[in-house]
Backbone as CSV, one residue per row, in Angstrom:
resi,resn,N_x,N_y,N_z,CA_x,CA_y,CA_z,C_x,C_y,C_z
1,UNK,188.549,-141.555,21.898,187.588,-140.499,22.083,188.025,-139.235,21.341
2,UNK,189.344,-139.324,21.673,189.790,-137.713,20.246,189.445,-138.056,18.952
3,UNK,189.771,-139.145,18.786,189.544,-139.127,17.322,188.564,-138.697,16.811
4,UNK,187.160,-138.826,17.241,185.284,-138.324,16.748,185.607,-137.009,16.797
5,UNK,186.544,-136.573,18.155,186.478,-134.434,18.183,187.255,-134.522,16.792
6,UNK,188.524,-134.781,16.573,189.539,-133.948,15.234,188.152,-134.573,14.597
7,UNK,187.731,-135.758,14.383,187.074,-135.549,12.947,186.042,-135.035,12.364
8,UNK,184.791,-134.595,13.573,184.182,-133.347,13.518,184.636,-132.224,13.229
9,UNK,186.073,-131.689,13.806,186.737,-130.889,13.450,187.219,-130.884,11.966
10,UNK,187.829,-131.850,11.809,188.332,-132.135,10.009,186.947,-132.106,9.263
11,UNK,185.871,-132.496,9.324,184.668,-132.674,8.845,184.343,-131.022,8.726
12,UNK,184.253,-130.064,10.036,183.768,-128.513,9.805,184.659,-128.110,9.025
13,UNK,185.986,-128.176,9.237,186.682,-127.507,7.927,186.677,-127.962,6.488
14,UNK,186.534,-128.817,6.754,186.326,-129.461,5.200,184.609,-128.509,4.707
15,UNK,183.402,-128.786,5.399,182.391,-127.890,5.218,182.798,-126.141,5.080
16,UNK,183.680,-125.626,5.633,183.906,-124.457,5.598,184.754,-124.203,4.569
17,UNK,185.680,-124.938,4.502,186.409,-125.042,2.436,186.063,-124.984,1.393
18,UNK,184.851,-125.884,1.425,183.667,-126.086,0.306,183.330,-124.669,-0.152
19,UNK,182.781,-124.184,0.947,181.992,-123.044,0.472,182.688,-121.751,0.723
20,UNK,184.171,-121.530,1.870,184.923,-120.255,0.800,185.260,-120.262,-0.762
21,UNK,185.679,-121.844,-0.844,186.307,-121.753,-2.592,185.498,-122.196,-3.269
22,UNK,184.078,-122.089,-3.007,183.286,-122.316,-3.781,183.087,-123.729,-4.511
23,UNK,183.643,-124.858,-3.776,183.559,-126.060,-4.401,182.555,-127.211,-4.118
24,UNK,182.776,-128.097,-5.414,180.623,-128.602,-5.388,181.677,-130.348,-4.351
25,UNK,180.910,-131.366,-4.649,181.405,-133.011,-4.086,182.469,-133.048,-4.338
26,UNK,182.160,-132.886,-5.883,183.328,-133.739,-6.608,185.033,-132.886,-6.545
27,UNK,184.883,-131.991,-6.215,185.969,-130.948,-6.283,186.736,-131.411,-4.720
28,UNK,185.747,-131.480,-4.028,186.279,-132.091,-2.842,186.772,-133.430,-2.651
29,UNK,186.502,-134.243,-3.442,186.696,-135.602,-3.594,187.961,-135.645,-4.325
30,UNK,188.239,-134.888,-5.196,189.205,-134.693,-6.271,190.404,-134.394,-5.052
31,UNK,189.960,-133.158,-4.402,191.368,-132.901,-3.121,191.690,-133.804,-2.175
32,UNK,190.677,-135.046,-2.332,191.028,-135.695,-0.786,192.062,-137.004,-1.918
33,UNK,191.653,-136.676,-2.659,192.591,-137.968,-3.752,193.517,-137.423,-3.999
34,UNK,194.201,-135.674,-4.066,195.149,-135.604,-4.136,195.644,-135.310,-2.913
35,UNK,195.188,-135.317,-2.164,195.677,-135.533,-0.797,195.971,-133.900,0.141
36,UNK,194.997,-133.078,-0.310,194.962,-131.499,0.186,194.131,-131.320,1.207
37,UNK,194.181,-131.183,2.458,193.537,-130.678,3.370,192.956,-129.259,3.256
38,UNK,191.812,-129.331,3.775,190.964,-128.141,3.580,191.746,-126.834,4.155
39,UNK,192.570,-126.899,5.071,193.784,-125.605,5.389,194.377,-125.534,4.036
40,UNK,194.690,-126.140,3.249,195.784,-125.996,1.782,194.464,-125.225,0.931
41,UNK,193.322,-125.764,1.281,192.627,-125.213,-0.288,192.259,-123.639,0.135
42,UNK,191.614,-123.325,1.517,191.383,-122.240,1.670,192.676,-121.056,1.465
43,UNK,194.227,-121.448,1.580,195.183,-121.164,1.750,195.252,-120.405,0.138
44,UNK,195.262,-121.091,-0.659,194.786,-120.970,-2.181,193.959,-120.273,-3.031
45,UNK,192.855,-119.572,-1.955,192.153,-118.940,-2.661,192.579,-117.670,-3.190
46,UNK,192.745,-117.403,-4.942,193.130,-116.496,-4.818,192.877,-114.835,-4.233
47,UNK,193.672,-113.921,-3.824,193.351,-112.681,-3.458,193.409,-111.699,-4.533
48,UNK,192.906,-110.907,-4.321,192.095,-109.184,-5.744,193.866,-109.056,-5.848
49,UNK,194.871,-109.202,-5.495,196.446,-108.758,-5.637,196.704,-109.593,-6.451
50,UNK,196.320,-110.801,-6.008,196.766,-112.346,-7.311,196.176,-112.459,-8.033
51,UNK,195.826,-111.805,-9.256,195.559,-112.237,-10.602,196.024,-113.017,-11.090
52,UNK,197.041,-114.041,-11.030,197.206,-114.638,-11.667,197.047,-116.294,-11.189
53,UNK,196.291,-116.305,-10.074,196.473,-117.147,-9.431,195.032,-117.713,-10.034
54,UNK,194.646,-119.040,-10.258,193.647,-119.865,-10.683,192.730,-119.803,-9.179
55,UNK,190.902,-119.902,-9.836,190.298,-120.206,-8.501,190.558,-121.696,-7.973
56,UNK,190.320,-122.004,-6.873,190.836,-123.182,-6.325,190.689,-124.687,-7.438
57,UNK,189.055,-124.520,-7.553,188.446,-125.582,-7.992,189.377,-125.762,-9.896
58,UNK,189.927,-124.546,-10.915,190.758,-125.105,-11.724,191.706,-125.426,-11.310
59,UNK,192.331,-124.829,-10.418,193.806,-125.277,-9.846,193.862,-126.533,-9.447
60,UNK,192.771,-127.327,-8.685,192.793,-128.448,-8.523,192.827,-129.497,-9.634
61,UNK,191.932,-129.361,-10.813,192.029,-129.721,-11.805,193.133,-129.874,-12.420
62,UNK,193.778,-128.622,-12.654,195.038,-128.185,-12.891,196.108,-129.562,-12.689
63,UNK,195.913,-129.389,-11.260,197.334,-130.546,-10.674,196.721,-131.824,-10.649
64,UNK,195.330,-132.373,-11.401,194.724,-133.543,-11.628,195.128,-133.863,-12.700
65,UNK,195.131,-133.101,-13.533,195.554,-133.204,-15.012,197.025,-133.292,-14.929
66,UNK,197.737,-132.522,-14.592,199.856,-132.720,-14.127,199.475,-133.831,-14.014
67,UNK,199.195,-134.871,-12.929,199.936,-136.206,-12.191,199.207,-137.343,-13.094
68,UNK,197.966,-136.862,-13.584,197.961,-137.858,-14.793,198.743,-137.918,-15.880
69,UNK,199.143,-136.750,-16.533,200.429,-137.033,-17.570,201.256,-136.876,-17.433
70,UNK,202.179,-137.299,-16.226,203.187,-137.571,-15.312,203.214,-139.050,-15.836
71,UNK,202.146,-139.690,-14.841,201.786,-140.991,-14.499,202.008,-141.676,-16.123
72,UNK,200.975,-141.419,-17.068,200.717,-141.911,-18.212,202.189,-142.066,-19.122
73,UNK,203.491,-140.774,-18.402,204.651,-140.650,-19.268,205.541,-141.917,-18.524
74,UNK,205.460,-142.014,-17.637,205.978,-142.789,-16.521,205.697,-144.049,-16.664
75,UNK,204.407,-144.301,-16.923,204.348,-145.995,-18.157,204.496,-146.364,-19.243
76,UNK,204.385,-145.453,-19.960,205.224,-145.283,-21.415,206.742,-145.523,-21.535
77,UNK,207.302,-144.831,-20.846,208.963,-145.449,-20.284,209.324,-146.549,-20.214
78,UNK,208.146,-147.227,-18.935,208.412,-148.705,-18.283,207.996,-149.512,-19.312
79,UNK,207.348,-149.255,-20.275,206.693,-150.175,-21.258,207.828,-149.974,-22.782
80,UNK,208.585,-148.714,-22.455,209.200,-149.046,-23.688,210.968,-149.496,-23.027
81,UNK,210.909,-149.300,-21.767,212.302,-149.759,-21.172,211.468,-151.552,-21.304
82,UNK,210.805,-151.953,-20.953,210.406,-153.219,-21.021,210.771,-153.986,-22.245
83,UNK,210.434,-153.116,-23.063,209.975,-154.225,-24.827,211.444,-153.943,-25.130
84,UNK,212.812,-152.687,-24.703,214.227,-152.887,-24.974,214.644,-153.805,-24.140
85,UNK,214.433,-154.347,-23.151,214.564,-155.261,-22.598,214.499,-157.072,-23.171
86,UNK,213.312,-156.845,-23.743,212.845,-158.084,-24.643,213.593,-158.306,-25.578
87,UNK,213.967,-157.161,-26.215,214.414,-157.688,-27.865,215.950,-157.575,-27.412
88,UNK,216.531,-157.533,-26.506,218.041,-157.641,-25.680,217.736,-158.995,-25.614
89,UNK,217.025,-159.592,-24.652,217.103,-160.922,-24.419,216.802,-162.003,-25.462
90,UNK,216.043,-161.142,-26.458,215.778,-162.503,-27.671,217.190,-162.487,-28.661
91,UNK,217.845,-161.387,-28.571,218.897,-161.005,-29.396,219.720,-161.814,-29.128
92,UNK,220.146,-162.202,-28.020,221.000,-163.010,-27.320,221.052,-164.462,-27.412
């Protein structure tokens, strides 16, 4: 029976996130894949003191774009530790 309250609850904040940081579906969809609860994004918004701080919705982008060319460097490795691997064992 708790579970329906938090998730109404997780559900209003998530609605109330949207629209402090101004974000459309997909921006929200983007945070639940990187795994940000709507307390982290509102947390984020920048303030008139933080100039330098990105609005939520690039920042999210931001760290969408990091963990993909993370990821992409991170198989490049395994694929070239792989093929030194190969030409070790054919060498042999």
């Amino acid at each position: 029976m708790n579970g329906g309250v938090r998730k109404a609850y997780s559900e209003q904040m998530g609605q109330d996130a949207k629209k402090k940081c101004r974000l459309n579906n997909e921006d929200i969809e983007l945070a639940k894949r990187l795994g940000l609860n709507p307390r982290s994004l509102v947390k984020n918004i920048p303030n008139k003191s933080e100039p330098w701080k990105a609005p939520v919705s690039v920042w999210l982008h931001e760290i969408d774009e990091k963990r993909r060319k993370k990821t992409e460097q991170k198989q490049k490795r395994r694929a070239k530790a792989a093929a030194a691997r190969n030409e070790d064992s054919d060498t042999k």
